[in-house]
C-alpha positions in Angstrom: -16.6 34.3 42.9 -19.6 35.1 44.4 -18.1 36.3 47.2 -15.3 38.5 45.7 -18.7 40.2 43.7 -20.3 41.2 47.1 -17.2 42.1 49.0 -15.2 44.1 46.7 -17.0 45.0 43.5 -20.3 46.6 44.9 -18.0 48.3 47.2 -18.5 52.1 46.8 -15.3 52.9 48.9 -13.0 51.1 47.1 -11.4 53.0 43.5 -11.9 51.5 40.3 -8.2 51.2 39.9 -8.0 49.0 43.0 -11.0 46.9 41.5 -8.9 45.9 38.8 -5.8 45.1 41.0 -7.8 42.9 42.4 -9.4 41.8 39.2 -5.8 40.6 37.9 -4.4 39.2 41.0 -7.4 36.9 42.2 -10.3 37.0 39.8 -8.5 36.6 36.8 -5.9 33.4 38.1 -8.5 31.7 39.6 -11.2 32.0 36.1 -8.1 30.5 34.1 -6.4 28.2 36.5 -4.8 25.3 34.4 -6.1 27.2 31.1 -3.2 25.9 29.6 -4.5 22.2 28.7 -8.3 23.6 28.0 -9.8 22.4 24.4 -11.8 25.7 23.8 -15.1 24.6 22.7 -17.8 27.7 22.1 -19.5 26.7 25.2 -16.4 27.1 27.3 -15.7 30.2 25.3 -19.2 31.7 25.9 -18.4 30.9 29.8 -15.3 32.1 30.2 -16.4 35.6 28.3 -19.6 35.8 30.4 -17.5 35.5 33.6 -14.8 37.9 32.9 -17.4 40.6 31.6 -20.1 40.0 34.5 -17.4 41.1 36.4 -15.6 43.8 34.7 -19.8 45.2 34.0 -19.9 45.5 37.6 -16.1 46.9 37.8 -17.1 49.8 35.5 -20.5 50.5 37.3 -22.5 49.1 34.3 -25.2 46.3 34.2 -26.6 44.5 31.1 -29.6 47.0 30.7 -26.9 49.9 29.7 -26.1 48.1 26.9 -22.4 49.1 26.6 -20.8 46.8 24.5 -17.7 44.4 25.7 -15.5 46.1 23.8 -16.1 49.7 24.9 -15.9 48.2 29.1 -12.5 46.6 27.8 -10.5 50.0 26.1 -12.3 52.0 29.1 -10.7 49.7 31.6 -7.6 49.3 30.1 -8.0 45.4 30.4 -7.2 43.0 27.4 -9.6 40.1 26.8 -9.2 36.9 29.0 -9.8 34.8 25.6 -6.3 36.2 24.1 -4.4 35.1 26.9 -5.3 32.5 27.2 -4.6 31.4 23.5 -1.5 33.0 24.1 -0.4 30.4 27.1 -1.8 27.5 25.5 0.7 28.5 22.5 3.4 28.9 24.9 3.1 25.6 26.4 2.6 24.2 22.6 6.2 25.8 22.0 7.2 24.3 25.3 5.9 20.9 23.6 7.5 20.7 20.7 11.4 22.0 22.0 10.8 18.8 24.6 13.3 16.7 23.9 12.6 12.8 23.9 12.0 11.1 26.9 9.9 13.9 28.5 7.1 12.8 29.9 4.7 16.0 28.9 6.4 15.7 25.4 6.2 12.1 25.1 2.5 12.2 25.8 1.7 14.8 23.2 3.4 12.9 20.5 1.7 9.4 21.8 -1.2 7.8 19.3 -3.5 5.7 20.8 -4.2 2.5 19.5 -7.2 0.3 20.2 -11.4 0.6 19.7 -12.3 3.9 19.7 -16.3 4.7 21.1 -19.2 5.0 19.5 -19.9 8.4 18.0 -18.6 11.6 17.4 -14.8 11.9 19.2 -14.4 14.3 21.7 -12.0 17.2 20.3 -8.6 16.6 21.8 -5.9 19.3 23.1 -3.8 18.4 20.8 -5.9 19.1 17.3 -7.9 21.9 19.0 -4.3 24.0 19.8 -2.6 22.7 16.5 -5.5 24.1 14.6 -5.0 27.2 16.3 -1.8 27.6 15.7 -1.8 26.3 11.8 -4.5 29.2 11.6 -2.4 31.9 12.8 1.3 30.3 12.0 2.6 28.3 8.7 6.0 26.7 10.0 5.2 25.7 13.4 8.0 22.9 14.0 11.2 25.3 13.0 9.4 28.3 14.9 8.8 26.4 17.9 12.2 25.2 18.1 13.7 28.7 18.0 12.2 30.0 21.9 13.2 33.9 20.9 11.2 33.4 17.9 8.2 31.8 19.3 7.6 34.5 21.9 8.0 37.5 20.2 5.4 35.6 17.4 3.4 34.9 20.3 3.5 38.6 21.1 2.2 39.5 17.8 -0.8 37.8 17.6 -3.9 39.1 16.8 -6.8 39.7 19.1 
């Protein structure tokens, strides 16, 4: 990422609209690669935002010591925040989950419970009650929406920022 900064963002010659090209096609796919399965704790959350906005800052010919606020950068870019998509496609692959029908490997793991000892101390949030907390937050009948795939997109779609 380092890289990408000092080759194309510092770069005078190249337009802000091609910045951002660039910004979807490279930056953005590698920040989130397997976002998907990520339990989004406010560490990884504070990371991820840091990231994106370090280099959309730079993108927009800002540094810190403006003190422009994220969300002004964002509308003035055109750009919608990283975090929203990628609650979105953790969503999507939660509706993907729960249409699995049995047998399915993916699907068969999600509705597994472990038995055994658990560790000592406090247990690590899993995806399953980080993204079903999410989604009991924003949506009430999750099974019979997930099970229509027209419905669960264009709900998808809707969701708030």
């Amino acid at each position: 990422m380092r890289t990408l900064h000092g080759s194309v963002v510092v770069k005078r010659e190249l337009s802000r609209k091609a910045k951002l090209s660039i910004y979807q096609s490279i930056y953005v796919p590698a920040l989130t690669y397997g976002h998907e399965l990520w339990v989004m704790t406010e560490r990884t959350r504070s990371w991820v935002q840091a990231a994106e906005m370090s280099f959309l800052r730079r993108v927009a010919g800002l540094s810190l010591r403006d003190r422009v606020r994220s969300s002004v950068i964002r509308e003035e870019l055109g750009v919608d925040p990283l975090l929203l998509r990628v609650e979105r496609s953790q969503m999507r692959w939660l509706g993907h989950l729960v249409r699995m029908p049995p047998g399915r490997l993916p699907g068969e793991v999600f509705r597994a419970r472990p038995t055994g000892r658990k560790p000592r101390g406090r247990p690590r949030t899993r995806w399953r009650d980080y993204v079903s907390r999410l989604a009991w937050e924003r949506l009430e009948e999750l099974d019979e929406m997930a099970g229509e795939r027209e419905v669960w997109a264009s709900l998808l779609r809707l969701l708030p920022p």
